[in-house]
Structures are given as structure tokens and as C-alpha cells.
TIBAVO-522829 format. One line per field, with one value per residue (C-alpha): residue number from 1; residue in three letters; x, y, z. Coordinates in steps of 0.5 Angstrom, whole numbers, plus 500, padded with zeros to 3 digits. Example, Ala and Ser with C-alpha at 12.3 -4.5 7.8 and 13.67 -1.06 7.14 Angstrom:
2
resi = c(1 2)
resn = c(ALA SER)
east = c(525 527)
north = c(491 498)
up = c(516 514)
***
This chain:
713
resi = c(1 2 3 4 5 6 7 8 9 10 11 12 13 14 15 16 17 18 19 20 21 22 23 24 25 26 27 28 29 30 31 32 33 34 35 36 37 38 39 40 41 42 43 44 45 46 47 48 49 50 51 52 53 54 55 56 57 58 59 60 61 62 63 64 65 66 67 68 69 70 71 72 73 74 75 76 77 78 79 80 81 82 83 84 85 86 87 88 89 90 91 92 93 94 95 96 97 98 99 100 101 102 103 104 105 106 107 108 109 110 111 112 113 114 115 116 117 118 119 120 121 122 123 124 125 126 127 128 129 130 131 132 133 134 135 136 137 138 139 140 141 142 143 144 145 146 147 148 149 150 151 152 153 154 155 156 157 158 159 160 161 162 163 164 165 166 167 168 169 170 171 172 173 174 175 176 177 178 179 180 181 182 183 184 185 186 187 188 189 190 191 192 193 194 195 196 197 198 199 200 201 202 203 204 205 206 207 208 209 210 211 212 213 214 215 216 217 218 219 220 221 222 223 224 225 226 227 228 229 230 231 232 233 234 235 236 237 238 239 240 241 242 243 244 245 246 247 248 249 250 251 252 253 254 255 256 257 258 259 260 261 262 263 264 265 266 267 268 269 270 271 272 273 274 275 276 277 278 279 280 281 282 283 284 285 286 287 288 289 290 291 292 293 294 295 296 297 298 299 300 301 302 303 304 305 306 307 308 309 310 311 312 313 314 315 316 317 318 319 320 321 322 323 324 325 326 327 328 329 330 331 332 333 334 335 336 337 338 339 340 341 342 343 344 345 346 347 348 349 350 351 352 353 354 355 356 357 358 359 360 361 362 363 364 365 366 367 368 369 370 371 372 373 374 375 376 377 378 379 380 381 382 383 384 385 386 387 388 389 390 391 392 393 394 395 396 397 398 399 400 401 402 403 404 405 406 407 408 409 410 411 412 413 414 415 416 417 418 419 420 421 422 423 424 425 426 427 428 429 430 431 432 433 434 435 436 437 438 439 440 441 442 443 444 445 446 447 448 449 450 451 452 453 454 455 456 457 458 459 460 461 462 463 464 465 466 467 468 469 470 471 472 473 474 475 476 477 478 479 480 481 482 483 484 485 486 487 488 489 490 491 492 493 494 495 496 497 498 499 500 501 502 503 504 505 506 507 508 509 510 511 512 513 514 515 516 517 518 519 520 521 522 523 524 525 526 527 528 529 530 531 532 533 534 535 536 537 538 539 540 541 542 543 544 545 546 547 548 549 550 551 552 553 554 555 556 557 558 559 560 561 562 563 564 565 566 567 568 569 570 571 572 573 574 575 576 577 578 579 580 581 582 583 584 585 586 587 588 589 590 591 592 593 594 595 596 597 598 599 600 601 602 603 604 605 606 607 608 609 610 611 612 613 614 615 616 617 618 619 620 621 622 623 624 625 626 627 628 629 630 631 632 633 634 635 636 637 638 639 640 641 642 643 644 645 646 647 648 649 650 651 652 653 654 655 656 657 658 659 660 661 662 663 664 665 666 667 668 669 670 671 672 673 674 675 676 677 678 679 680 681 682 683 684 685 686 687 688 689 690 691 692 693 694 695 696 697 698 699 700 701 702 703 704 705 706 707 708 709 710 711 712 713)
resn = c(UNK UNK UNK UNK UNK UNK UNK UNK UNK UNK UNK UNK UNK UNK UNK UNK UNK UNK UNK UNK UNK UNK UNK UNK UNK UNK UNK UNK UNK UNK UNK UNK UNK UNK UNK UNK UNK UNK UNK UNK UNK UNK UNK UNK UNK UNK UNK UNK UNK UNK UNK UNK UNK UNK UNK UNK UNK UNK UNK UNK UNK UNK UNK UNK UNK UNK UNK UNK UNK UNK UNK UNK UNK UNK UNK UNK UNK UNK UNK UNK UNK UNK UNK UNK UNK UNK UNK UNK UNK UNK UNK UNK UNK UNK UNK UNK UNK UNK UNK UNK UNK UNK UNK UNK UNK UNK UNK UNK UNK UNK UNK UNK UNK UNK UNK UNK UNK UNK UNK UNK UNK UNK UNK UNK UNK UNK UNK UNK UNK UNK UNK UNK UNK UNK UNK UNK UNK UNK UNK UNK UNK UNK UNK UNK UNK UNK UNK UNK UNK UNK UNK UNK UNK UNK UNK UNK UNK UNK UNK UNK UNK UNK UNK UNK UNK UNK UNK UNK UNK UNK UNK UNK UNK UNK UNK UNK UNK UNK UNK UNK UNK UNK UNK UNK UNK UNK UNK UNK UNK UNK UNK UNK UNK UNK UNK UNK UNK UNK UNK UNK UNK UNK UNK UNK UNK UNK UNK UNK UNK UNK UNK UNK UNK UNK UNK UNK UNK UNK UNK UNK UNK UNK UNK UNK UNK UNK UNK UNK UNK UNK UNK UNK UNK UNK UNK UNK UNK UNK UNK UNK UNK UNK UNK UNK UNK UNK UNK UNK UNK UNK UNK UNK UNK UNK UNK UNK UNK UNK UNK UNK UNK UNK UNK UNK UNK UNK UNK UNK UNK UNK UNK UNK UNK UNK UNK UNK UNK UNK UNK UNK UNK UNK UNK UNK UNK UNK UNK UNK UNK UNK UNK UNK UNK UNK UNK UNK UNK UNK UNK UNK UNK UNK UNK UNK UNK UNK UNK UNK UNK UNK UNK UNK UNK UNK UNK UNK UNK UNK UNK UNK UNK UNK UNK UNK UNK UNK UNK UNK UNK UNK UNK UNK UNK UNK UNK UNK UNK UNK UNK UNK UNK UNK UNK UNK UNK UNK UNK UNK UNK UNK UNK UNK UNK UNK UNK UNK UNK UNK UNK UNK UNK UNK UNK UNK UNK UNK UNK UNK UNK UNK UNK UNK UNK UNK UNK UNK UNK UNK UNK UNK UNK UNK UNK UNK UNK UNK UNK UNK UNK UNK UNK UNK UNK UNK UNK UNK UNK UNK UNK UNK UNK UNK UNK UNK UNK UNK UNK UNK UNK UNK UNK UNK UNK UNK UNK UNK UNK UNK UNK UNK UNK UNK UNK UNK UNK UNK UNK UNK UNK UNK UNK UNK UNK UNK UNK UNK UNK UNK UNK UNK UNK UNK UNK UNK UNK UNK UNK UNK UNK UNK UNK UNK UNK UNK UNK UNK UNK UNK UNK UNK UNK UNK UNK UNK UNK UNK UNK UNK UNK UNK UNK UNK UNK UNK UNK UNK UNK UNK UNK UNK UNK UNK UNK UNK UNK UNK UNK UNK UNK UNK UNK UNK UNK UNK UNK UNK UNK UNK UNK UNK UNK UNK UNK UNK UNK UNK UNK UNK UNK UNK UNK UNK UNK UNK UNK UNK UNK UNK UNK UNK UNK UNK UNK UNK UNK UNK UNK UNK UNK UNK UNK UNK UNK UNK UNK UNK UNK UNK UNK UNK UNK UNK UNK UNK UNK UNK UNK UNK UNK UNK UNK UNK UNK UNK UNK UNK UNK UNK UNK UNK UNK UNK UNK UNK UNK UNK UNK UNK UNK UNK UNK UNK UNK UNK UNK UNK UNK UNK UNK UNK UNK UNK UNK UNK UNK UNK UNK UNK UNK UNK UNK UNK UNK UNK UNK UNK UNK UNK UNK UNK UNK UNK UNK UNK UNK UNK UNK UNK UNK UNK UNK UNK UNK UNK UNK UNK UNK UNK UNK UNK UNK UNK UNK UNK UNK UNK UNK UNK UNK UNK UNK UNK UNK UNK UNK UNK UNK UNK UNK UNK UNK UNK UNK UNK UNK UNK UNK UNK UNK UNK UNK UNK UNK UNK UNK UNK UNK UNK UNK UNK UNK UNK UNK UNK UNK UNK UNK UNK UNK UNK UNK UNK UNK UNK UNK UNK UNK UNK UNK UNK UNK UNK UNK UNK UNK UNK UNK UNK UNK UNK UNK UNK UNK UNK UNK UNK UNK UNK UNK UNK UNK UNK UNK UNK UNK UNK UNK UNK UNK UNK UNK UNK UNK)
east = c(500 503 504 502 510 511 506 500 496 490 487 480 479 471 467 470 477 482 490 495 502 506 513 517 515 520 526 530 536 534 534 527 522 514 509 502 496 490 485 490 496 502 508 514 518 526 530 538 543 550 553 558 558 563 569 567 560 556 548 545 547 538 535 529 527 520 519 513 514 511 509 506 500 501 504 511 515 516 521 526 530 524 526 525 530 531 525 520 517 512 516 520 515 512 520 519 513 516 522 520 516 521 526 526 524 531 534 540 546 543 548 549 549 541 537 529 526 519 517 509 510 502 497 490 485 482 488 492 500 503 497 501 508 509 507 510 517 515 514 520 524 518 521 528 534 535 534 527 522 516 512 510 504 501 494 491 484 479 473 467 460 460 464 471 473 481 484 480 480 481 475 472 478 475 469 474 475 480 485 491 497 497 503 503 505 500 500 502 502 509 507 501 501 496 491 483 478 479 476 477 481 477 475 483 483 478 481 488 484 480 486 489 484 486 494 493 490 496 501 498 498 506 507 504 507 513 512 512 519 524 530 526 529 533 535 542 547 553 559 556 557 564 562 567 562 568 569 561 562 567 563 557 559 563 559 552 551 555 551 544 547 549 541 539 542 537 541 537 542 543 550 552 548 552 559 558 555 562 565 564 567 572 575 573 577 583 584 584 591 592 592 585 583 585 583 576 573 567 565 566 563 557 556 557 551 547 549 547 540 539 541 536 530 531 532 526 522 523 522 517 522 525 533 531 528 520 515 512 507 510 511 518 517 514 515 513 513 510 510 518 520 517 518 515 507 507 512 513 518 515 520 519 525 531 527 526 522 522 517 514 507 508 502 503 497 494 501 505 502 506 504 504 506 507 505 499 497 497 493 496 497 496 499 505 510 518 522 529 534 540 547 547 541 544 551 554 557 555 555 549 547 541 534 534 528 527 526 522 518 517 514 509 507 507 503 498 496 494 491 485 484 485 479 477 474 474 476 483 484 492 497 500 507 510 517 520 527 529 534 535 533 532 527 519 522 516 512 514 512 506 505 509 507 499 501 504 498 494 499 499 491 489 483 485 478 482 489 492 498 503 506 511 510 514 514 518 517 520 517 518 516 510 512 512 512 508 513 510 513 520 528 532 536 529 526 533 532 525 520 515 515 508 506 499 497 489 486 481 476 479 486 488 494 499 505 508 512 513 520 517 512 506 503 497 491 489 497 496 489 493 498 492 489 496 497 490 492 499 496 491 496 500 494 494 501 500 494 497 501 496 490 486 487 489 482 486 492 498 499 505 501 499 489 487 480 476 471 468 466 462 467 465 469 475 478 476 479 486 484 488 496 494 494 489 491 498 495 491 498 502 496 495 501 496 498 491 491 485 483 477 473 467 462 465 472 475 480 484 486 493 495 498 494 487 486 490 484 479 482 482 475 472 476 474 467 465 469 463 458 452 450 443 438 437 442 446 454 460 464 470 471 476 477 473 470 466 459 460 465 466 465 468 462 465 472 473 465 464 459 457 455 453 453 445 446 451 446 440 442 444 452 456 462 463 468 462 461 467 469 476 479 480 474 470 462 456 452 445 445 440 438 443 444 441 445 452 451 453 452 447 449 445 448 442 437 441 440 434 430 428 435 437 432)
north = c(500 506 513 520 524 530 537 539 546 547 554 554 558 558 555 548 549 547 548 544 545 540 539 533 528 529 532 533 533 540 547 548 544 544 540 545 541 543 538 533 538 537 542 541 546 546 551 550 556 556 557 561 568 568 572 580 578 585 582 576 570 568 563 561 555 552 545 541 534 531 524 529 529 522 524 523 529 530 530 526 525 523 527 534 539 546 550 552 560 558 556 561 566 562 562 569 570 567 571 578 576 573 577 583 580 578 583 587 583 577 575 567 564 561 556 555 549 548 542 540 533 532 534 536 536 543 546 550 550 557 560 556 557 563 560 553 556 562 556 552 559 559 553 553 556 562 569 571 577 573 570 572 568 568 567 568 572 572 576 571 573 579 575 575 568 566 560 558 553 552 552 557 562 561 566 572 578 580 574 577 574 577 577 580 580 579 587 589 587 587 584 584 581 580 581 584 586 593 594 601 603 601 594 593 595 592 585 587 587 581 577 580 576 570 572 573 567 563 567 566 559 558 562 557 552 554 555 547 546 547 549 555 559 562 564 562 567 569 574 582 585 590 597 602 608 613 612 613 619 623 620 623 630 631 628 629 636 635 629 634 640 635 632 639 641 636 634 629 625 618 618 625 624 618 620 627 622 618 624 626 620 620 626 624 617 622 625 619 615 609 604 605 606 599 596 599 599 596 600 606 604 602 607 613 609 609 617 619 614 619 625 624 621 628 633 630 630 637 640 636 635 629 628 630 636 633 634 627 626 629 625 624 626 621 620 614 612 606 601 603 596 595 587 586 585 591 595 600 605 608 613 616 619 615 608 606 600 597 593 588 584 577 573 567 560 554 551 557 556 555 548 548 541 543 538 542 546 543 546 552 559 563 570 570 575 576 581 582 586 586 589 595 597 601 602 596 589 583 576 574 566 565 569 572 571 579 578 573 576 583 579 575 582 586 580 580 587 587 580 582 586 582 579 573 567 569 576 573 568 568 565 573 574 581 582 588 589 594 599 604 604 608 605 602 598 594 599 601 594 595 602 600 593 596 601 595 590 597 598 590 591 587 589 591 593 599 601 600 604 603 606 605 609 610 612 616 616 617 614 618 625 622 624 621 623 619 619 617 614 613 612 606 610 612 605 603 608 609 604 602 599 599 597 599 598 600 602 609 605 600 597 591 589 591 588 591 591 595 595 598 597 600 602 604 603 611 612 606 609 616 611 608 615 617 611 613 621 619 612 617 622 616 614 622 621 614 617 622 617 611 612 605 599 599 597 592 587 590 586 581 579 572 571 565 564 560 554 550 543 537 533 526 530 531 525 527 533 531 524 517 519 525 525 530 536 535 535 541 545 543 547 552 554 555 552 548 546 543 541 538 542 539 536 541 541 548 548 554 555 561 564 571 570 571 566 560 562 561 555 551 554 552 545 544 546 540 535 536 537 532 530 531 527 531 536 537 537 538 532 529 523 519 511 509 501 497 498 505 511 513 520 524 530 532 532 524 523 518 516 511 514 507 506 506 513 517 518 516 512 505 505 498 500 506 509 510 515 519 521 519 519 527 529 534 533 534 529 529 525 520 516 514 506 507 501 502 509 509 513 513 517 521 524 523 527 533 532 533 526 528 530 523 518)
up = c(500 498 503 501 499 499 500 496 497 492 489 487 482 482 476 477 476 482 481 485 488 490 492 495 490 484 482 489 487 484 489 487 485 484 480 478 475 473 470 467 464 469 469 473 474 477 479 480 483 483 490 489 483 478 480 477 476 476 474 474 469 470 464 463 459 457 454 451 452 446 450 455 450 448 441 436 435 428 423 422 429 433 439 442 440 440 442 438 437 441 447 447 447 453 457 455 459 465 464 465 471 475 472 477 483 485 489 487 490 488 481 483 475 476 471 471 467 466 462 460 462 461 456 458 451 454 459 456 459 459 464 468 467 472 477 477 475 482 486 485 487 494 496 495 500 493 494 492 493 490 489 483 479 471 469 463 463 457 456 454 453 456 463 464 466 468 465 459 456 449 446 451 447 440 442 446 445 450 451 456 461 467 472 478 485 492 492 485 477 474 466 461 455 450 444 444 440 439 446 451 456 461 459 459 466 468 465 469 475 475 474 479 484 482 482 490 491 487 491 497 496 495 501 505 501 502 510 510 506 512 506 504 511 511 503 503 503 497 499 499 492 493 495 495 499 499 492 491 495 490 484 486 488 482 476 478 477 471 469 469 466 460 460 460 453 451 445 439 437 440 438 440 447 449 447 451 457 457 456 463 465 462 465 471 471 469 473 478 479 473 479 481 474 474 481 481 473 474 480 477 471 476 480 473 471 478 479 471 472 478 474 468 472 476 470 467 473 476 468 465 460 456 455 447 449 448 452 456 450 445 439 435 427 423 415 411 403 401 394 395 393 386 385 392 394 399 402 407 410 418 421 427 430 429 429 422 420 412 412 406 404 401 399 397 397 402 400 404 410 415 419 427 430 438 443 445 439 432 426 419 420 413 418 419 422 422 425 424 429 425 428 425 425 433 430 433 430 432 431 426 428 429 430 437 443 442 435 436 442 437 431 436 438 432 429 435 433 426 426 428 423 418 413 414 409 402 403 404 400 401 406 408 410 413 414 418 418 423 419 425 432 438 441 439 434 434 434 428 425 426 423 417 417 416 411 406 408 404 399 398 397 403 405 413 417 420 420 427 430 435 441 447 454 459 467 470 477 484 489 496 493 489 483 476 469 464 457 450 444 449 447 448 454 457 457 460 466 467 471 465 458 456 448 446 440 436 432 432 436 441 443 439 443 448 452 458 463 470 473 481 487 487 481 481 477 477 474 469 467 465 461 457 456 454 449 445 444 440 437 434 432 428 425 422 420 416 414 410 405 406 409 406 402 395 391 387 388 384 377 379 384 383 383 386 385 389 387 392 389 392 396 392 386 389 387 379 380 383 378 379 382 381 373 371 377 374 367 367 372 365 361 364 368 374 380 383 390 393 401 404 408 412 405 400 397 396 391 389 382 382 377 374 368 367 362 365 371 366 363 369 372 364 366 374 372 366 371 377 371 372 365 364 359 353 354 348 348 344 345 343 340 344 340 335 335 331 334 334 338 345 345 352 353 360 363 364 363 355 353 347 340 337 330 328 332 328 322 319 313 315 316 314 318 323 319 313 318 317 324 327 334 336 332 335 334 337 341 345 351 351 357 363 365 372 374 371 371 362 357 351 346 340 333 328 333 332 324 320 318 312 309 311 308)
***
């Protein structure tokens, strides 16, 4: 008889779901470990630190890796390996939730090399993994012995009818118009991600609070969790990072006025801002000796960026005014063009300040669209979005290996954001792809993708519901005195120094997506709502600066786009189109030059013929339409003599469709041999259809009815 091991705390979420946490089971050998379930999906989550930080270690070595566990589902991984390997997008991206919700919950001193993995080891049909990730990765921290200022929790939080509902399932989410992550602490939120359904402000907020509830339920729990777990007081200790407060002193005293006189000349070059900046360092560090300059390098490069952090955030703060001069909700100068590259579907440029984005539209077939084989979601996507940060794009070398997270993360949000106001079903026909390549940034790249991604869907001429903008915030703010400044449309050194990050993304009518992340302890929903009121006034101004260059779809798509016509035929006729080994499809490709691609969709099939040339469309359309036409009795048809044969000549009066014209039925007069007749294979002639064998499903075939009897005698 087997004994309970290991320690269990239940969260009841209402409306029948219950999260368990355990620990103590699984994976001992680790710092940390949970296992969290929701109906039958199972994460476990494990936390290792080394015990001791590297020699001239200044931050915080921390990884985050999320694994679908093919098996977990009950499924073989693809390819040709049979094995997971490297992650896919989906993966990075849910690491990529977790990652910025724990990332600011270590405290300052804490810079021991740590890893997080969370793998889906069971698989529910309608319980989706990633809501859960947070909080199974906060709890292996909980009950380890490592430094942490959680706990934190994730959950996701749709708007279903009317009603938001935490944790959905699957099928639940198809019907949303509010899909969001939320991650927070028991007293403040620190990340938000999602998409929405051009929803207000306040239907935003009112998503953020309601999964705030469920969060402090979750936190609540790993803490009397955690109280259970002996190893998890006290945290261990590392050696005290080194501090040099004299040093601090002389620095401070020096550099700080000079670092504020610096900011108050409000200079808009990045390059030229930052080269004045290290200049102010470099006098300072000659005038110390070489051997100091030497043995304390890291802490002057430390504390110079603590006491300019401080000079900027103060400048801003007493003058309402930002490092480049702009007031809080001043929006930097736009200038776009579209149609600029002359081969490609759509194209765009958006340029705001010194962020640049050149953004491309390709429409492609059913054959294009990109196949999702995860452990848990499984389908095609006809949407995709890709965004390159090359090196170069900030001034910089670097090694170019493969597609970054950020880059990844950036094109999941960008996508997110105009995917609700894309067309669907026949309004669309095509697989679309949209590429950004950033040429230039100084923050809001991504945002920038979805101007400039928006502008060449139009230029492409796919007809978008609405043209979407977006925007990046920042915050500013001192927590002892209470002031704060909310910035639009931030720089790269002002979500660098600043205490928010919040991405919003919309069209005029309502929010289609938004990303934030907040750096400080009790922001408060009054501040937040100011943020989003903010956000909307400098969407609306972007979309007056778009508007100016392109303000709606193209009406047609440009001429070396490829057409796709649609047909939709009976499911029974799939098999004579496509015809034995896929002879007849091949036949009519090779004719025409058209590509044709057919899929079964319920009881029709839907075939999509593509071509540049209207002709050849017609061609197979003319084709595909005799192939599912159903012979009528007394229909007269223009047919083709396939073979010729003693009793008569087999005449083909639809694609693949023959009938027998027997010798007494190709004229009147009597004929002593088939060939008196004077017809030969691949003779066109005109014949009535006669009567249909109800049993063998034949053709009878008439030539004489057509002619004149008298005539003929």
C-alpha cells in the first residue's frame, strides 16, 4: 500500500477548476521543484543556482526554459529525428512570459548563475499549459533556499459573453474578444501581454483586475506552500557584492551636476547624447590614478550609471521634459512611403524619430501556409510575421547565428496586433507573410512594425478592416516624493532608465494588443489609466501621420500578384479532379501554367486555382466545372471522339465523362461499317445525350437526333 509523499496545496478558481501545487515528489536532486495540474496538464518545474557567483560577475546570469513534452500528449514528434530538439516559437515565446515576470523579482545583490526549467509533462485536451507556467516556475523558487522577492503567478484572462473567465479552455477562447497573460505579485501587476478585439481602455483595465483576484490566490498559496518546505528559510547567503562608498561619494559629488547639465541640453542625436554622456566619465576617470582606474573599473562603470540614472530620471521629473527635448506626450517626427520596392506584393517604410522600419507583404497559396505540430496545438496558420533586428540597425557588430528570442517575441506582438483586422474567408484567399527588417532603432521598433506592416498590407491591397498603430509608453517615477512623468513614444535610453514599458497597439475604435512590463512596486490603476489615455491620444496622432501617405486598401492587388480563384465543388468530385495518381490535376497544371490546390473542408471541397494570367484561371475553372457537371438526358453536348470501334465511337461529352454513339445512332441512313461515317479519334462532334443505365450508370448517345430526318432517308 502506497504512503502520500510530498506536500499539496489546492487553488480553486471557481466554476469547477482547481490548480494543485506539490512538491517533494519529483526531482529532489534540484533547488527547487513543483508539479502544478489543472485537470489532467501537469507542468513540473525545476530551479537550480550555483553556490557561488563568478568572479566579476555585475548581473544576473538567469535562464528560462519552457518544454512541450511530445509524450506528454501522447504524440510522436515530427521529423526526422523522432526527438524534441531545439524549442519551437511557441516555446520561446511562453519562456518569454515567464522570464519577465520573474526577472525583476531578485533582489539586487543576487548574481549566482540560475536556471528555470518548466516542461509540460501531461497534456490535457482543453487546458492550455502556458497560464500556468509562471506559476509553477515561482513556485520551485518559493520552496528553494535561493533569493527571491516573490512569489509571483501567471494567468490568462478572456472576455467570453460578456463575462471574463480565468483560465479558459481551448474551446472557450475561440468565442474571445479579450485573450490576455497577466502576471503580478499578491500586491502589484509587474507583466501583461495579449491580444483584443478593438476593446476600450477601461474594458483593459477591468481585464487586468479581475486577474489580479485570481493571482493573489495563487501567491497565497505558494507561500503556505513554501512555509511547509524546511529548505526554503532561511535563503542562502552569497558574499556581499563590493562596494567602494567613498568612491560612491567622490563620483556623485563630481559627476552628478554635470550629468544633469548634460541632460538639460537636450541633445536629439542618440550617438552624439551618448558620446557626450562617456565623455563626462572619461575626464572623470583621468583624473584618478591608473592603479584605481584598474582595480575599481567595474564600479566606476556601476556607479557612473546609477548617478546618471538618477541625474536623468531627476532632470525629467522637475522639467516635464525628456533627454531629446520633447514634452511627456510629444510624439517624435513620422515620414513613411509605400509601394517603394517595385517586385514585392506590398511594401512600406515607417520612420519615426530614429526607429525605421521596411516592412514587405507577400501573398502566397494554401501550399504556403506555415503547419503548427506543438505537443498541445496542432493546425496551419495563413498569418505570418517576421521581424529582423539586424546588427547594424543600432550601429553595432555582431555575431548574425540565428533568430533571437527578442526577435521572436517582437514579431509574435506586431502579429497579434494587426491580426484582428485582417479579413476573413473569401475576403482573403491568400497565405500573407509580412516581414520588418529594422534598419534603424532608438526604441519602438515593434511598434513600428505595425505601422509599416499595416501600410503594406494596404499597399498589397488586402483589405484590412481598419489600419492599426502603435505606440510604446514609459513612466517615470519617484516613489518618495510621488512624482512621476508618463512618456509617449520612448527612446531606447528611456525604457533603459525608466520604471515602465507598456506597448499598445489599436485602431480609432479600440485596443488590438498590448505588452507591458513594469519595473516598480505599486503602480496604481489611477496611474496605469493615464498610461492608456496617454497611449490613445498618440495612436490616433500616428494614424493621422499613416493616413497622409495611405489611409485604405489599394482596390485591386498589383499586377504581378498572383489570383487565386475559389471553387467550392462536392466532396465526391475531389477524386476526379485530382484523377488516378493525380494525373488529371498534373494535366490541367501543365496546360494551363496555373497551380491548383484542392483541400477537403466538411462535405465540399475547396479548390484554389492561382495563376498571373486570367486565361489560364478560365481555363481551369471551364476544366473543373465539366469535370463536376452531371450529364442531363436531353442535354445536347459538344464532344470529343476518344476511339473508334466496331458497334459505334466513344464519345467523351464532359471531363472524363464517355458515352457510346452506336453505329445506328450517327445518322439516318443505315452505315455497313463505322468508318462510312467518316469520323475518327479526336473529331469533335455534337451529340444528344439520350438515357443514363440506372444501374451501370452508361451513357447512350445520339448524333442522327440532332440531324434532319427528312434529309437522310
Amino acid at each position: 500500500m502506497s504512503t502520500q509523499i510530498g506536500i499539496q496545496k489546492k487553488i480553486d478558481l471557481g466554476d469547477g477548476k482547481v490548480i494543485t501545487l506539490e512538491t517533494g515528489k519529483l526531482a529532489k536532486q534540484a533547488d527547487g521543484s513543483v508539479v502544478v495540474r489543472m485537470g489532467d496538464t501537469m507542468l513540473l518545474a525545476t530551479v537550480v543556482a550555483r553556490s557561488e557567483v563568478k568572479e566579476g560577475q555585475s548581473f544576473l546570469p538567469l535562464s528560462v526554459d519552457y518544454q512541450e513534452k511530445y509524450a506528454a500528449a501522447g504524440r510522436f514528434p515530427g521529423g526526422f529525428f523522432k526527438r524534441e530538439a531545439r524549442p519551437s516559437e511557441h516555446e520561446i515565446l511562453i519562456s518569454r512570459l515567464v522570464d519577465r515576470a520573474l526577472r525583476p523579482m531578485f533582489p539586487d545583490f543576487y548574481q549566482a548563475e540560475t536556471q528555470v526549467l518548466i516542461s509540460l509533462i501531461s497534456a490535457g485536451k482543453d487546458t492550455l499549459p502556458d497560464a500556468l507556467a509562471g506559476l509553477a516556475a515561482s513556485a520551485a523558487l518559493s520552496v528553494s533556499d535561493i533569493p527571491f522577492n516573490g512569489p509571483i503567478s501567471e494567468v490568462r484572462v478572456a472576455r467570453i459573453n460578456n463575462e471574463f473567465v480565468v483560465n479558459p479552455g481551448i474551446t472557450e477562447l475561440e468565442s474571445a474578444d479579450i485573450n490576455m497573460i497577466i502576471a503580478g505579485t499578491l500586491d502589484n501587476i509587474v507583466m501583461v501581454e495579449g491580444e483584443m478585439k478593438e476593446v476600450s481602455e477601461q474594458e483593459m483595465l477591468e481585464a487586468i483586475q479581475k486577474g489580479h483576484e485570481a493571482i493573489k490566490l495563487q501567491c497565497q498559496a505558494q507561500i503556505d506552500l513554501a512555509k511547509e518546505v524546511s529548505k526554503s528559510q532561511p535563503k542562502r547567503e552569497y558574499p556581499p557584492v563590493e562596494t567602494d562608498e567613498d568612491l560612491y561619494t567622490q563620483m556623485k559629488e563630481e559627476l552628478y551636476q554635470k550629468l544633469y547639465d548634460v541632460t538639460a541640453q537636450t541633445i536629439t542625436d542618440k550617438k552624439v547624447r551618448r558620446d557626450t554622456y562617456d565623455q563626462v566619465l572619461e575626464t572623470f576617470k583621468e583624473g584618478l590614478p591608473e592603479e584605481i582606474q584598474e582595480e575599481k573599473a567595474g564600479l566606476i562603470k556601476s556607479y557612473f550609471g546609477e548617478i546618471q540614472k538618477n541625474a536623468i530620471r531627476n532632470f525629467v521629473l522637475e522639467k516635464q521634459t525628456r533627454i531629446d527635448g520633447r514634452k511627456p506626450n510629444e510624439i517624435r517626427p513620422i515620414w513613411t512611403e509605400v509601394d517603394y520596392l517595385p517586385a514585392a506584393h506590398g511594401s512600406a517604410i515607417f520612420t519615426r524619430g530614429e526607429t525605421q522600419s521596411l516592412t514587405t507583404v507577400t501573398l502566397g497559396t494554401k501550399l504556403d501556409e506555415q503547419t503548427i505540430d506543438g505537443a498541445v496545438i496542432e493546425g496551419k496558420s495563413k498569418f505570418l510575421l517576421h521581424y529582423n533586428f539586424p546588427p547594424f540597425s543600432t550601429g553595432e557588430v555582431k555575431m548574425m547565428r540565428f533568430t533571437s528570442r527578442r526577435e521572436i517575441g517582437h514579431g509574435n506582438l506586431a502579429m497579434r496586433a494587426l491580426r484582428p483586422v485582417l479579413p476573413n474567408g473569401n475576403d482573403n484567399p491568400y497565405t500573407v507573410r509580412i516581414v520588418s527588417d529594422i534598419l534603424e532603432s532608438n526604441g519602438s521598433s515593434s511598434m513600428a512594425t505595425v505601422c509599416a506592416g499595416t501600410m503594406a498590407l494596404m499597399d498589397a491591397g488586402i483589405k484590412i478592416n481598419k489600419p492599426v498603430s502603435g505606440i510604446a509608453m514609459g513612466m517615470i517615477a519617484d516613489p518618495e516624493t510621488g512624482k512621476y512623468s508618463v512618456l509617449s513614444d520612448i527612446l531606447g535610453d528611456e525604457d533603459h532608465l525608466g520604471d515602465m514599458d507598456f506597448k499598445v497597439t489599436g485602431t480609432t475604435d479600440g485596443i488590438t494588443a498590448c505588452q507591458m512590463d513594469i519595473k516598480i512596486d505599486g503602480l496604481r490603476y489611477e496611474v496605469l489609466e493615464e498610461a492608456l489615455t496617454q497611449a490613445k491620444e498618440g495612436r490616433l496622432h500616428i494614424l493621422q501621420e499613416m493616413a497622409k501617405t495611405i489611409s485604405a486598401p489599394r482596390t485591386d492587388y498589383k499586377p504581378h500578384v498572383p489570383r487565386i480563384v475559389k471553387l467550392t465543388v462536392p466532396k465526391e468530385f475531389i477524386g476526379a479532379i485530382i484523377g488516378p495518381g493525380g494525373k488529371v490535376i498534373q494535366e490541367l497544371q501543365k496546360e494551363s501554367g496555373s497551380t491548383i490546390v484542392i483541400e477537403e473542408v466538411g462535405d465540399y471541397g475547396v479548390v484554389d486555382i492561382v495563376s498571373e494570367d486570367k486565361n489560364s484561371i478560365d481555363f481551369v475553372v471551364d476544366r473543373i466545372k465539366g469535370i463536376i457537371a452531371v450529364p442531363e438526358i436531353g442535354q445536347v453536348y459538344q464532344g470529343t471522339v476518344k476511339s473508334v470501334v466496331p458497334f459505334g465511337l466513344f464519345v467523351e461529352i464532359l471531363p472524363g465523362k464517355e458515352g457510346l454513339l452506336h453505329i445506328s445512332e450517327i445518322e439516318w441512313r443505315r452505315l455497313e461499317k463505322v468508318e462510312d461515317g467518316g469520323f475518327k479519334a479526336g473529331d469533335e462532334i455534337e451529340v444528344k445525350l439520350l438515357d443514363v443505365d440506372k444501374k451501370t450508370g452508361k451513357l447512350k448517345l445520339s448524333r442522327k437526333a440532332l440531324l434532319p430526318r427528312e434529309n437522310n432517308r
